[in-house]
PAPATI-301870 format. One record per atom (N, C-alpha, C): atom name; z, x, y; residue number from 1. Coordinates in Angstrom, 1 decimal. Each point is the difference from the previous one (the first is absolute). Layout:
BEGIN
   atome       c3       c1       c2   num
      CA        Z        X        Y   NUM
...
END
This chain:
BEGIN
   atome       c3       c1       c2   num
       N    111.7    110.2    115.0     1
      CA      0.4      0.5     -1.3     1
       C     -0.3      1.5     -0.1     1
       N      0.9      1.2      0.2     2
      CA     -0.6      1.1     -0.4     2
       C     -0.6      0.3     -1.0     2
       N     -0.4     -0.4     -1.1     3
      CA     -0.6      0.3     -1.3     3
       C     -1.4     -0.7      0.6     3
       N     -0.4     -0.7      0.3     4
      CA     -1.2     -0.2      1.4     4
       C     -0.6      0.5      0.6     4
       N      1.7      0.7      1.3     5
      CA     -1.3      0.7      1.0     5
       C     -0.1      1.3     -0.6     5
       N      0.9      0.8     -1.0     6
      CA     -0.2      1.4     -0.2     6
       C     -1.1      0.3     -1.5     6
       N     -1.1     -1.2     -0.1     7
      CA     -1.0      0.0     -0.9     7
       C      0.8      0.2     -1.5     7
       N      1.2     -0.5     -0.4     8
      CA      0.6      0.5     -1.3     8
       C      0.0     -1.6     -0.7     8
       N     -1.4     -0.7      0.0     9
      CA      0.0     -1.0     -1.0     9
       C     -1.4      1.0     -1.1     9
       N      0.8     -0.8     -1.2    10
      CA     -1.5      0.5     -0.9    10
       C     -0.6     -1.0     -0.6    10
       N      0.2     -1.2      0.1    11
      CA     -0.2     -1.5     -0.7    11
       C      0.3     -0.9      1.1    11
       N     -1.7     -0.9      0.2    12
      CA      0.8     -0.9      0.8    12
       C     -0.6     -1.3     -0.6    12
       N      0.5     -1.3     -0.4    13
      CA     -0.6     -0.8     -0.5    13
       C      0.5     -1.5      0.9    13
       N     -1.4     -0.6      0.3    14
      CA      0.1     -0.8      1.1    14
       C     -0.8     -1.6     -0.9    14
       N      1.2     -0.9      0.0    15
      CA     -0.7     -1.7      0.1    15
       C      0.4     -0.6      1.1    15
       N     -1.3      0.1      0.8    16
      CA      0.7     -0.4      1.4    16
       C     -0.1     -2.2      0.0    16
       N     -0.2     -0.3      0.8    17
      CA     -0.2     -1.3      0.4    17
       C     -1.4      0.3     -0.4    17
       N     -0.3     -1.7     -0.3    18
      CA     -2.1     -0.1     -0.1    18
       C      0.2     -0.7      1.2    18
       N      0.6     -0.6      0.4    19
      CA     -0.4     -1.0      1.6    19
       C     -0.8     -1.2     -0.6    19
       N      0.8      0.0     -1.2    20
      CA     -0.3     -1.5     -0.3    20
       C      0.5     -1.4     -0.1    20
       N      1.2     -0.1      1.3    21
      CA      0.7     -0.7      0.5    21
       C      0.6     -0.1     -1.4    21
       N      0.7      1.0      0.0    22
      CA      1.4      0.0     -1.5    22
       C      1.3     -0.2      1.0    22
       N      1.1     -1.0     -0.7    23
      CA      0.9      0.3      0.4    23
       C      1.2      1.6      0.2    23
       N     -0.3      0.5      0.9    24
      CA      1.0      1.3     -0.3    24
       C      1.2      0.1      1.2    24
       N      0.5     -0.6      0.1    25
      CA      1.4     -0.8      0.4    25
       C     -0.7      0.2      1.5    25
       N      0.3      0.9      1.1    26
      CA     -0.5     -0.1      1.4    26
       C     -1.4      0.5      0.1    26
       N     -0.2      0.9     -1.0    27
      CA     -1.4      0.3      0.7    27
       C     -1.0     -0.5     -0.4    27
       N     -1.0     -0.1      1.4    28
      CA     -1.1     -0.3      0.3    28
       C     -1.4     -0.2     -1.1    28
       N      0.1     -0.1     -0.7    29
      CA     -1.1      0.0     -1.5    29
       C     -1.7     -0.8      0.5    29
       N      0.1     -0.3      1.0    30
      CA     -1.6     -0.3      0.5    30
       C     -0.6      0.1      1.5    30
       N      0.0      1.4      0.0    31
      CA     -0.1      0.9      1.2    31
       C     -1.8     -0.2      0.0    31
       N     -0.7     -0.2      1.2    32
      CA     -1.1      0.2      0.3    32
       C     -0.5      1.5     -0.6    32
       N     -1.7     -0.2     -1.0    33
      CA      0.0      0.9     -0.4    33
       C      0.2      1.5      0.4    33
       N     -0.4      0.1      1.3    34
      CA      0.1      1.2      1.0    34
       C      1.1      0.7      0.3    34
       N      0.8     -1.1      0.0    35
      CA      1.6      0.4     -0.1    35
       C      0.5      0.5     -0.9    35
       N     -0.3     -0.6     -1.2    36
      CA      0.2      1.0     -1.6    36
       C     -0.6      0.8     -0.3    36
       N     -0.6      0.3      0.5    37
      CA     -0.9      1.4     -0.4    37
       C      0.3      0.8      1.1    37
       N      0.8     -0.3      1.2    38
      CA      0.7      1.2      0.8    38
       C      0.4      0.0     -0.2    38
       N      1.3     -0.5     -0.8    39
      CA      1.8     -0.3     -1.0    39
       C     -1.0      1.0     -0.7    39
       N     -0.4     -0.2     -1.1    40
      CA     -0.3      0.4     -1.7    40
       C     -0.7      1.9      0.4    40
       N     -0.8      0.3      1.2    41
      CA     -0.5      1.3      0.6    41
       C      1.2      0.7      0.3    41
       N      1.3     -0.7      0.8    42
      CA      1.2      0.7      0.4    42
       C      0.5      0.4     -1.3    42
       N      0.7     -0.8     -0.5    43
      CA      0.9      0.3     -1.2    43
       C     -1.0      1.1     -1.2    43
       N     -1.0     -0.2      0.4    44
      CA     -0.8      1.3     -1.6    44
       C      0.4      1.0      0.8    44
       N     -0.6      0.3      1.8    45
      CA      0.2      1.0      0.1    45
       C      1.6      0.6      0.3    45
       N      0.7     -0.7     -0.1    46
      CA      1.6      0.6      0.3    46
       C      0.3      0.3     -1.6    46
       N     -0.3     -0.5     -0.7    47
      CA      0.3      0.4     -1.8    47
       C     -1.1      1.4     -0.3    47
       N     -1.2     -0.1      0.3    48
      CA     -0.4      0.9     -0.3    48
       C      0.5      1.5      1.0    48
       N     -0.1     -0.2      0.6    49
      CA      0.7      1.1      1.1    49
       C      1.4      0.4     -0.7    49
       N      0.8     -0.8     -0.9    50
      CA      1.1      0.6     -0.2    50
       C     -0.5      0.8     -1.5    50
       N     -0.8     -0.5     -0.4    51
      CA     -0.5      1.2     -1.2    51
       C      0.4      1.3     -0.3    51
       N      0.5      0.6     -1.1    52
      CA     -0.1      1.2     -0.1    52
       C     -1.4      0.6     -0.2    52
       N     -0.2      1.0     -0.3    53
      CA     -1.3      0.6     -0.2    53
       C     -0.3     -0.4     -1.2    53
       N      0.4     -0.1     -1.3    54
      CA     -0.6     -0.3     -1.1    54
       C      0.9     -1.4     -0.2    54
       N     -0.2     -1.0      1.0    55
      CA      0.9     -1.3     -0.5    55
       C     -1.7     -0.9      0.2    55
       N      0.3     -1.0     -0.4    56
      CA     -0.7     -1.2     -0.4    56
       C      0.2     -1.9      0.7    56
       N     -0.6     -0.7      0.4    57
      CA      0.0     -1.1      0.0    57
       C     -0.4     -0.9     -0.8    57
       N      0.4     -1.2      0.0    58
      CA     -0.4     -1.4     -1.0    58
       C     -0.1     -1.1      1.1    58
       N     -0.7     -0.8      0.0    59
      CA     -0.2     -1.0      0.8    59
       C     -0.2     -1.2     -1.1    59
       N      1.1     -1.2     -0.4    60
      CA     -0.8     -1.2     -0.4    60
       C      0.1     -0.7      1.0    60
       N     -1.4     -0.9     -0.2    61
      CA     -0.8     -0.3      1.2    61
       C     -0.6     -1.0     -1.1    61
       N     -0.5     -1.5      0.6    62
      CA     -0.9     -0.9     -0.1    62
       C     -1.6      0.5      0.2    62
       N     -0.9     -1.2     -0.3    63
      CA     -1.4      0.9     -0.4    63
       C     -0.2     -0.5      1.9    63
       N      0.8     -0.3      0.8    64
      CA     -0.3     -0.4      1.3    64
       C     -0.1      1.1      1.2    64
       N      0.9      0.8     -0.5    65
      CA      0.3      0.9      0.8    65
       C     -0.5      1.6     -0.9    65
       N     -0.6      0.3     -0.7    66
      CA      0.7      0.8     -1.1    66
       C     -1.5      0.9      0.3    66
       N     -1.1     -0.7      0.9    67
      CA     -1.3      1.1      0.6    67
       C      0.6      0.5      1.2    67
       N      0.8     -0.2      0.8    68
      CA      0.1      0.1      0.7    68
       C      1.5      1.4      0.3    68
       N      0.5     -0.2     -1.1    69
      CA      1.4      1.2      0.0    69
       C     -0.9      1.0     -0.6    69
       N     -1.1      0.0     -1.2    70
      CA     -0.6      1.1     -0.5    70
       C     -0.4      0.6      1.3    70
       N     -1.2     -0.5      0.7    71
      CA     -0.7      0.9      1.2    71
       C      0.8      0.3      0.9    71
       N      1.3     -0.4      0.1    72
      CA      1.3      0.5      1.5    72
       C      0.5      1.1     -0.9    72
       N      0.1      0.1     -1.0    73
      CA      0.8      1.2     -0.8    73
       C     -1.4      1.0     -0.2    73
       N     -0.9     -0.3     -0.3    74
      CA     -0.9      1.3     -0.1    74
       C     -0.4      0.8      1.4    74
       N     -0.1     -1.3      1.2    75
      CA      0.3      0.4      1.3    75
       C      0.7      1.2      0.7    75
       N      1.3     -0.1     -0.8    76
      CA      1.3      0.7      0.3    76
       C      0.1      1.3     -1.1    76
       N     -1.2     -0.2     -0.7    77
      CA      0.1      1.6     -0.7    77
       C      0.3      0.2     -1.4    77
       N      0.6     -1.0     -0.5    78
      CA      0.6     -0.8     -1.4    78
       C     -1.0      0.0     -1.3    78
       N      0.0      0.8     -0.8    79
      CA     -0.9     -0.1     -1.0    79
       C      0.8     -1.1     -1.1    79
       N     -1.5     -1.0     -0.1    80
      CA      0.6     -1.1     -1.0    80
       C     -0.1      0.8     -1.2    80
       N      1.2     -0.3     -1.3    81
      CA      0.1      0.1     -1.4    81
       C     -0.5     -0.9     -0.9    81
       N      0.5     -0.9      0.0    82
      CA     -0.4     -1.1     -0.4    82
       C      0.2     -1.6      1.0    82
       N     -1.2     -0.9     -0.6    83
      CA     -0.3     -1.5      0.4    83
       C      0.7     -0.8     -1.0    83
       N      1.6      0.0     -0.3    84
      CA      0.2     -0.8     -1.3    84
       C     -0.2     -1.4      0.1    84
       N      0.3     -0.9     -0.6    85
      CA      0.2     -1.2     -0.2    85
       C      0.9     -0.7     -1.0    85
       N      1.1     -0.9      0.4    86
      CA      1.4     -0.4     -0.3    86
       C     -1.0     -1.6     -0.7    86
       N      0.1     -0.3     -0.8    87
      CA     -0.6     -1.0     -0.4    87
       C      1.1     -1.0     -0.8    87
       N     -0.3     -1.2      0.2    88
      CA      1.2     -0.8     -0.6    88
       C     -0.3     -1.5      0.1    88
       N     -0.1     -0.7     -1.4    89
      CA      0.0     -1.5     -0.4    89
       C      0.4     -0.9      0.9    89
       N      0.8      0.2      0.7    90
      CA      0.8     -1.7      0.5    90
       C     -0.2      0.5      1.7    90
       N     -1.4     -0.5      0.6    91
      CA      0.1      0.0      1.1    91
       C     -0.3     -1.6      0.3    91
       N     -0.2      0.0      1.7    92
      CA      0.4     -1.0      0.6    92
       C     -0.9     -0.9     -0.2    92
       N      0.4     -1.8     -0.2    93
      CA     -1.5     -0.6     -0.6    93
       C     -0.7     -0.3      1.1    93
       N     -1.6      0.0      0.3    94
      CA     -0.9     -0.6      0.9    94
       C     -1.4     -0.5     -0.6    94
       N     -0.4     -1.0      0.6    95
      CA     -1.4     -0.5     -0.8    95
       C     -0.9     -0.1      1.1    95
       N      0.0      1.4      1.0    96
      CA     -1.1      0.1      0.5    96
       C     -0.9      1.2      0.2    96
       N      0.9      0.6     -0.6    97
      CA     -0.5      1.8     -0.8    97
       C      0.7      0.7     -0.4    97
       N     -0.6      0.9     -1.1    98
      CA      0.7      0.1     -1.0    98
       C      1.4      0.7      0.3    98
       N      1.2     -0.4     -1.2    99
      CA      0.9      0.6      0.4    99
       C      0.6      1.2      0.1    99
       N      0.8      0.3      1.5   100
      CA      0.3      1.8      0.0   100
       C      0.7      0.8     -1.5   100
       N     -0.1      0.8     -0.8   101
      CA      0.8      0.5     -1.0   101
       C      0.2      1.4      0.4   101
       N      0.2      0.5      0.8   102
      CA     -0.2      1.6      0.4   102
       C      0.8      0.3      1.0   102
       N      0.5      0.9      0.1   103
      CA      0.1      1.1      1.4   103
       C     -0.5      1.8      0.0   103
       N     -0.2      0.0      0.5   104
      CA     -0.5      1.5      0.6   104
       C      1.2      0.5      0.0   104
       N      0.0      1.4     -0.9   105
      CA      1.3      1.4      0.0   105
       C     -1.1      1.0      0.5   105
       N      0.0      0.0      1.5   106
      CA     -0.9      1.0      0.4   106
       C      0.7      1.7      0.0   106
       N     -0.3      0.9     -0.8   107
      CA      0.4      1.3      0.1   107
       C     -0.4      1.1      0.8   107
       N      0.6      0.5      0.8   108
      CA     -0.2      0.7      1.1   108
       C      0.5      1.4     -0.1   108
       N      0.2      1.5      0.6   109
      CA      0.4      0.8     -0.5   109
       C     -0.5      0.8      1.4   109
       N      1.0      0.8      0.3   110
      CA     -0.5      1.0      1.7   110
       C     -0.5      0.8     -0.5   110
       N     -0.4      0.9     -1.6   111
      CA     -0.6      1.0     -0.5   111
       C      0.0      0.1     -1.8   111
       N     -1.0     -0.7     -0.7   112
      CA     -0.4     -0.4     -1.0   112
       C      0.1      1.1     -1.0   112
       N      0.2      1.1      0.1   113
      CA      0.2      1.5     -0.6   113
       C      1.5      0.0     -0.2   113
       N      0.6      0.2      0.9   114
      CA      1.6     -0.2      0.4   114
       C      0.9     -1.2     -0.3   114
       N     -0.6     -0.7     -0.1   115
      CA      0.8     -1.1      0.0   115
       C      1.4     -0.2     -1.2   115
       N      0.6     -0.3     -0.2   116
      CA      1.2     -0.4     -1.0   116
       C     -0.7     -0.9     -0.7   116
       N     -0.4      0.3     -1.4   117
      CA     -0.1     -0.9     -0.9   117
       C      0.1      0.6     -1.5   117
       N      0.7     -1.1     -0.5   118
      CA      1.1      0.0     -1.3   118
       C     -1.3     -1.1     -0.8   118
       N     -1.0      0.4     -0.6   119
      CA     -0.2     -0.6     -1.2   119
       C      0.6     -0.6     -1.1   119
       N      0.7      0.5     -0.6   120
      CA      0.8      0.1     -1.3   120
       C      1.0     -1.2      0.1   120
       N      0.7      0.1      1.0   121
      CA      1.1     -1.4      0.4   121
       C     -1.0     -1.4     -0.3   121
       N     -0.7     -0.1      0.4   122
      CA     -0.9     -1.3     -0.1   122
       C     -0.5     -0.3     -1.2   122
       N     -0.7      1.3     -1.0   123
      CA     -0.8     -0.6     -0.5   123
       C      0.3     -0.9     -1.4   123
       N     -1.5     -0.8     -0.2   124
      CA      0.2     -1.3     -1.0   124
       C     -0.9      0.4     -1.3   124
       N      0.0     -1.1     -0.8   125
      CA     -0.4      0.4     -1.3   125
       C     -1.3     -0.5      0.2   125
       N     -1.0      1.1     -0.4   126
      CA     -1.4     -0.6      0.3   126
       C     -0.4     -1.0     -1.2   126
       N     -1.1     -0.4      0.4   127
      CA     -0.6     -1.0     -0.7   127
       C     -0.7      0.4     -1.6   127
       N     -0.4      1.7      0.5   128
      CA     -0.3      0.6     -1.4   128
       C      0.7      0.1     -1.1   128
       N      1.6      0.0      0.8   129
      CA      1.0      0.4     -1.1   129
       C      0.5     -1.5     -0.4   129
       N      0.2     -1.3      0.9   130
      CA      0.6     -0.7     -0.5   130
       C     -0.9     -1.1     -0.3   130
       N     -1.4      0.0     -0.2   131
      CA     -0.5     -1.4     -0.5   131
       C     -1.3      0.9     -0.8   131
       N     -0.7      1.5      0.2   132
      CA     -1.0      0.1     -0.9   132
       C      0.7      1.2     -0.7   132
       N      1.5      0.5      0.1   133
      CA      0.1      1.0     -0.8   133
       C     -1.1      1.1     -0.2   133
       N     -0.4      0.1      1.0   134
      CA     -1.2      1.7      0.5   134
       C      0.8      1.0     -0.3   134
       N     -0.5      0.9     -1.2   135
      CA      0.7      1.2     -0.1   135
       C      0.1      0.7      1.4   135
       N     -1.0     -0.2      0.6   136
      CA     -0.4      1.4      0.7   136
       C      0.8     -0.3      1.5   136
       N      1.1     -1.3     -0.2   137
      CA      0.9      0.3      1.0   137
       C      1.3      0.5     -0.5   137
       N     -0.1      0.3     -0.7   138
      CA      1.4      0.4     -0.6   138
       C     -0.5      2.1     -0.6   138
       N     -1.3      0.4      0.6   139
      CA     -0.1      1.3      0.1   139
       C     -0.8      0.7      1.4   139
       N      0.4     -1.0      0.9   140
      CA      0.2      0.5      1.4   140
       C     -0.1      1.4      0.5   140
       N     -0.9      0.5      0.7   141
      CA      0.2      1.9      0.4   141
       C      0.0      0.1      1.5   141
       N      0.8     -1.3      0.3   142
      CA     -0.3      0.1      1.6   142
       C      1.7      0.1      0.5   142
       N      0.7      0.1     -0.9   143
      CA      1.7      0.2     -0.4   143
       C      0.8     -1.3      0.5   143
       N     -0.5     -0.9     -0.1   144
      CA      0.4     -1.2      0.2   144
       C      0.7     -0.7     -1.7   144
       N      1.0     -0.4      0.2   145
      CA      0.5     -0.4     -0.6   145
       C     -1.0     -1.6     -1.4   145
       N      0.1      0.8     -1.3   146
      CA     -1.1     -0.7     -0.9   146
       C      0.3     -1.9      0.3   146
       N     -0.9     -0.6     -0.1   147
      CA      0.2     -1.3     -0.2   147
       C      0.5     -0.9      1.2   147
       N      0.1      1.3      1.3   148
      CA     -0.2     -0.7      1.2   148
       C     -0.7      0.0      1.1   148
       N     -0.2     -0.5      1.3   149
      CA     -0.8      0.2      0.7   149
       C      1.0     -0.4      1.4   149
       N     -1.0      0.5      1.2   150
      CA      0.5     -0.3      1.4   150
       C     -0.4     -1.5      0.0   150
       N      0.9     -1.0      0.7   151
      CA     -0.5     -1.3      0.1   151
       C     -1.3      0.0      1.2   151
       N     -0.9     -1.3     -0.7   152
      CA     -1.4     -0.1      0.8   152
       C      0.4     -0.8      1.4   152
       N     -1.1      0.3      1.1   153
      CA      0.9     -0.6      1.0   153
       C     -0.4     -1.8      0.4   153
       N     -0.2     -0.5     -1.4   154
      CA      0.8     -1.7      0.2   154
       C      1.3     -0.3     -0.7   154
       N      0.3      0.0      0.1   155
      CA      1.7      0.0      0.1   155
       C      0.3     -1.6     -0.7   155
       N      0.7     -0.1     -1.3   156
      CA     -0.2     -1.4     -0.2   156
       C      0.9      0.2     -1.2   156
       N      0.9     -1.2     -0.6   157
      CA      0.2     -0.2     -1.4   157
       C      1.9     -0.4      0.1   157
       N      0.8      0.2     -1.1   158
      CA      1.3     -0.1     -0.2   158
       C      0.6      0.3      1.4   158
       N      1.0     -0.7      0.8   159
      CA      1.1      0.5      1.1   159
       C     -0.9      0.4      1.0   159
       N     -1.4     -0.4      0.1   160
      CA     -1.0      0.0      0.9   160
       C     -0.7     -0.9      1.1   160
       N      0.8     -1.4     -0.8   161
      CA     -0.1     -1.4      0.7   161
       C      0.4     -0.2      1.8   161
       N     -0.8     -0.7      0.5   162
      CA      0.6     -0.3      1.4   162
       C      1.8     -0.8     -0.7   162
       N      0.7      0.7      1.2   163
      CA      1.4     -0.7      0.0   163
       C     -0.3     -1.5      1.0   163
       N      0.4     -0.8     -1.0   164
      CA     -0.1     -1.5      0.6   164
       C      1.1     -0.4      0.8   164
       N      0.1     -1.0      0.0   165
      CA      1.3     -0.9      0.8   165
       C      1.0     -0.3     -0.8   165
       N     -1.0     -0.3     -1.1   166
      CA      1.3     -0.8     -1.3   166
       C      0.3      1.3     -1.0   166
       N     -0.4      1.3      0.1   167
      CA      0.2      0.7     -0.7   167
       C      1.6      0.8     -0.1   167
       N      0.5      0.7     -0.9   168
      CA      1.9     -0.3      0.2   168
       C     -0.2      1.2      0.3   168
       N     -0.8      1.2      0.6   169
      CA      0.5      1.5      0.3   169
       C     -0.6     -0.6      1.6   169
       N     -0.2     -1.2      0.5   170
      CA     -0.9      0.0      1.6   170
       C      1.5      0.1      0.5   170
       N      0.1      1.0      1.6   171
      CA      1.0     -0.4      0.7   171
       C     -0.1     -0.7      0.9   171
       N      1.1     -1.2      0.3   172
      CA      0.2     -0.8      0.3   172
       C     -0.4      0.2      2.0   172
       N     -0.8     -0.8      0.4   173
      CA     -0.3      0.2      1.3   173
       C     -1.6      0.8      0.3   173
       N     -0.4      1.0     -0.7   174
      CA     -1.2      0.8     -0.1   174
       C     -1.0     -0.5     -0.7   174
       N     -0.9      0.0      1.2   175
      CA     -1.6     -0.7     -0.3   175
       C     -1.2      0.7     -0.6   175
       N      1.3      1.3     -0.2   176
      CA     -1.9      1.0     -0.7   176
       C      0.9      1.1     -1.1   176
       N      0.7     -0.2     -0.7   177
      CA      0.2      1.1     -0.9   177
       C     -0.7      0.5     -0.8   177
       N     -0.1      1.3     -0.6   178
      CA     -0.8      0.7     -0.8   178
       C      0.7      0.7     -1.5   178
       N     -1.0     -0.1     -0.4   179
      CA      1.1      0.3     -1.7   179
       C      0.2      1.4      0.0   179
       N      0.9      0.3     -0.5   180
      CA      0.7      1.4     -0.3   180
       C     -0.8      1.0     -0.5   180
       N     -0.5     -0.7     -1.2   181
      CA     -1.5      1.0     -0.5   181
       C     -0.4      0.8      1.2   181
       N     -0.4     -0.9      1.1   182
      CA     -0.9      0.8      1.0   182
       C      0.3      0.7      0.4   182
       N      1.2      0.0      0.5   183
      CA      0.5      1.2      0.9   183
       C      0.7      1.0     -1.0   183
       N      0.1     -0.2     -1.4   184
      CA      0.6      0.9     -0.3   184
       C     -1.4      1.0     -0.4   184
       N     -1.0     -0.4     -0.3   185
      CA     -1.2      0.7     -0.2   185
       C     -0.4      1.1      1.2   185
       N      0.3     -0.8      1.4   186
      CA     -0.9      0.7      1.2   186
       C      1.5      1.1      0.2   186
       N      1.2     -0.4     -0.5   187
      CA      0.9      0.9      0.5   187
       C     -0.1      1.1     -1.0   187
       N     -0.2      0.0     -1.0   188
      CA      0.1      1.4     -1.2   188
       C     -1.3      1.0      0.2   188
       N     -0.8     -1.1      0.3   189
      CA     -1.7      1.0      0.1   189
       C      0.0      0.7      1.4   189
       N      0.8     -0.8      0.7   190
      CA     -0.5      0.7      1.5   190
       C      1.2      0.9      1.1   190
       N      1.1      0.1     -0.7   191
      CA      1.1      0.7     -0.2   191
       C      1.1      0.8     -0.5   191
       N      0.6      0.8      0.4   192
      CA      0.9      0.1     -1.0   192
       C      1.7     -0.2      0.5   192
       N      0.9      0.4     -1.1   193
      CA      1.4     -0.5      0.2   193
       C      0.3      0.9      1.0   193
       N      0.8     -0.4      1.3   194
      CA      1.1      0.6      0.9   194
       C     -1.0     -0.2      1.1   194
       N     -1.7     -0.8     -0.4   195
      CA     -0.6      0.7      1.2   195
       C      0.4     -2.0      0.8   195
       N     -0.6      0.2      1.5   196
      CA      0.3     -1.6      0.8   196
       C     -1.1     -0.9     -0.2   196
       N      0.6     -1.1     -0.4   197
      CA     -1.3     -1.0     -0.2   197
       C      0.0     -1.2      1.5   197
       N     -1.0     -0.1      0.7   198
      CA      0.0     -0.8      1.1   198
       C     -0.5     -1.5     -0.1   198
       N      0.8     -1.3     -0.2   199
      CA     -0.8     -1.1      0.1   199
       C      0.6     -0.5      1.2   199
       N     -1.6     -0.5      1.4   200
      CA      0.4     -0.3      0.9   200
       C     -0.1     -2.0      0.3   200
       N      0.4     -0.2     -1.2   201
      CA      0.4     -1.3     -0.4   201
       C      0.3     -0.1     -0.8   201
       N      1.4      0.1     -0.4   202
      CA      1.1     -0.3     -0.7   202
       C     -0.3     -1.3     -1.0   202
       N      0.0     -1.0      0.7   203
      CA     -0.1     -1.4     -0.6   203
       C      0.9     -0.3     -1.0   203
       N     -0.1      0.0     -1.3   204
      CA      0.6     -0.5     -0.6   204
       C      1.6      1.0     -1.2   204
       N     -1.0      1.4      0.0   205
      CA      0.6      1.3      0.0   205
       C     -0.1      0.8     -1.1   205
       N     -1.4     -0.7     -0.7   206
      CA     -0.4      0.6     -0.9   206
       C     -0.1      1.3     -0.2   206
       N     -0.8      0.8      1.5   207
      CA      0.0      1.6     -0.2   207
       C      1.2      0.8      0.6   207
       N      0.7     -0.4      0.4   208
      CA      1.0      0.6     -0.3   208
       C      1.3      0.3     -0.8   208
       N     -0.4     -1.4     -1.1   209
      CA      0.8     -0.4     -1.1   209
       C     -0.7      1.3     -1.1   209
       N     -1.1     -0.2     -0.2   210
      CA     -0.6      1.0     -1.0   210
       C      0.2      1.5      0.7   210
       N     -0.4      0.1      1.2   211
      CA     -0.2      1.6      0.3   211
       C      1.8      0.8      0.2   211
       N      1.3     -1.5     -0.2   212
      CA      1.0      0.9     -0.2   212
       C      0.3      0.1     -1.4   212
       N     -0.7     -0.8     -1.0   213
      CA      0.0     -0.2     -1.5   213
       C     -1.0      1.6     -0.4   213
       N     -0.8      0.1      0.7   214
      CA     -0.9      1.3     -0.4   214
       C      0.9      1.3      0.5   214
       N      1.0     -0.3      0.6   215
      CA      0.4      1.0      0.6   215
       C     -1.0      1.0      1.2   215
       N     -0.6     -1.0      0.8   216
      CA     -0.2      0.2      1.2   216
       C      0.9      0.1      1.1   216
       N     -0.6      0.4      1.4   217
      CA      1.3     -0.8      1.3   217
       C     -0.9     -0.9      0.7   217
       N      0.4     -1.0      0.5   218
      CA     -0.8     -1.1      0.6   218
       C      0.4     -0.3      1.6   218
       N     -0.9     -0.2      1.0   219
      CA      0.2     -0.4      1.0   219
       C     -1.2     -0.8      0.1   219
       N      0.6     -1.2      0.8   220
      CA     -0.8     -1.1      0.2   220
       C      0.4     -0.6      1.6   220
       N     -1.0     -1.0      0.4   221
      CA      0.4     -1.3      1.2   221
       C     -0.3     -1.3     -0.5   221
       N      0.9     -0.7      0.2   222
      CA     -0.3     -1.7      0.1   222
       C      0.2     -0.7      1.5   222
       N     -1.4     -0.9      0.4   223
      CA      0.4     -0.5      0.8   223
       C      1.0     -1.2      0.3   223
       N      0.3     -0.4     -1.5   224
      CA      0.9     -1.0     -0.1   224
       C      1.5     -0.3     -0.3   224
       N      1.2      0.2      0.8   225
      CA      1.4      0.3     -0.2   225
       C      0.1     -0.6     -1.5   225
       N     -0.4     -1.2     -0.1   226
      CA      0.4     -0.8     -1.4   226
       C     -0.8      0.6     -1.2   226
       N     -1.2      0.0      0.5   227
      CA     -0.6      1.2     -1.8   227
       C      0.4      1.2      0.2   227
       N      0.2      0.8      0.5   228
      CA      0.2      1.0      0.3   228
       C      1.7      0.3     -0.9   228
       N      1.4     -1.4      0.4   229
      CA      1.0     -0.1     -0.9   229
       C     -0.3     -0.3     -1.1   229
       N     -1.1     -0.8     -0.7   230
      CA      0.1     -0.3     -1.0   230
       C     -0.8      1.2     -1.1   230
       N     -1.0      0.9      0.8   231
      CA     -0.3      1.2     -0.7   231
       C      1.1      0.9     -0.2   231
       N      0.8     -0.1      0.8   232
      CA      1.0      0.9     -0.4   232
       C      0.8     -0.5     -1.2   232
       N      0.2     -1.6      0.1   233
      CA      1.0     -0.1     -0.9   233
       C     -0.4     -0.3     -1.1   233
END
């Protein structure tokens, strides 16, 4: 992909496989751990290498893998932003510890000074303004807009829910979709319009649905012919 090798990505947002023997039509979902962590080392460094200088990464990642991409990205020179957390009611039931409700939005950035970031597109109504009515968020001197704030990084609430199986926006065949909220948050804060957004798993087609809705340009890979048509369509 020339937007790749000539370093002209500025957003790259990755939900790769957990290798938790998910169905994802041919590939391989329960690779020896050693193996995935050579897979999961290759693909950060071919995304991050296409970086521009003030572009940024996102990694959602399980709490399985999610020590392990932080120290390979700081390795490689990567100053982390933020440790968010995607938090959400309806996870998977087990009664032998407790159950997962989370994923890691690990934020990453080749230069934390420089970087592309859009505050204002994101932000939410803080807690001051909408449940204790605090004057003193609505006389703000930090030029932020009165009665709001930057979202905190647990990530939770309305249009925030895991997408289920029986849910009517799930696409049909995809074992991991993500709600729109998400990506439309990491796409507005960590980009801007005309610039290329990179997801190097396509899956279901979430970020490239929003980042052509934000008026981004999008390049992506899927390893799978069949998700791969149905993101498109």
């Amino acid at each position: 992909i020339p937007a790749v090798r000539d370093r002209r990505i500025s957003l790259v947002f990755a939900d790769p496989p957990f290798n938790w023997n998910r169905a994802y039509d041919k590939w391989d979902d329960r690779m020896p751990d050693s193996d995935y962590l050579e897979f999961t080392y290759d693909w950060l460094d071919l995304c991050t290498g296409a970086l521009t200088d003030d572009g940024s990464i996102w990694v959602n990642i399980p709490d399985d893998w999610a020590a392990e991409i932080v120290v390979h990205l700081k390795k490689r020179g990567l100053q982390m932003v933020n440790w968010c957390i995607w938090h959400y009611r309806f996870g998977q039931n087990t009664t032998g510890r407790f159950i997962n409700s989370k994923v890691h939005a690990l934020y990453f950035s080749k230069d934390p000074i420089r970087r592309v970031w859009n505050p204002e597109p994101v932000m939410e109504q803080s807690d001051r303004a909408a449940v204790y009515n605090d004057p003193r968020t609505f006389e703000k001197t930090d030029g932020s807009p009165a009665g709001l704030r930057i979202p905190m990084d647990v990530w939770y609430g309305p249009y925030w829910g895991r997408i289920q199986g029986n849910n009517t926006e799930r696409r049909a065949e995809h074992d991991n979709q993500l709600p729109e909220v998400y990506l439309e948050r990491v796409i507005r804060c960590s980009s801007n319009p005309g610039q290329i957004v990179l997801d190097p798993f396509i899956g279901s087609g979430t970020t490239p649905v929003i980042a052509r809705a934000l008026g981004r340009h999008f390049v992506g890979t899927e390893y799978s012919d069949a998700n791969a048509a149905s993101a498109f369509e």
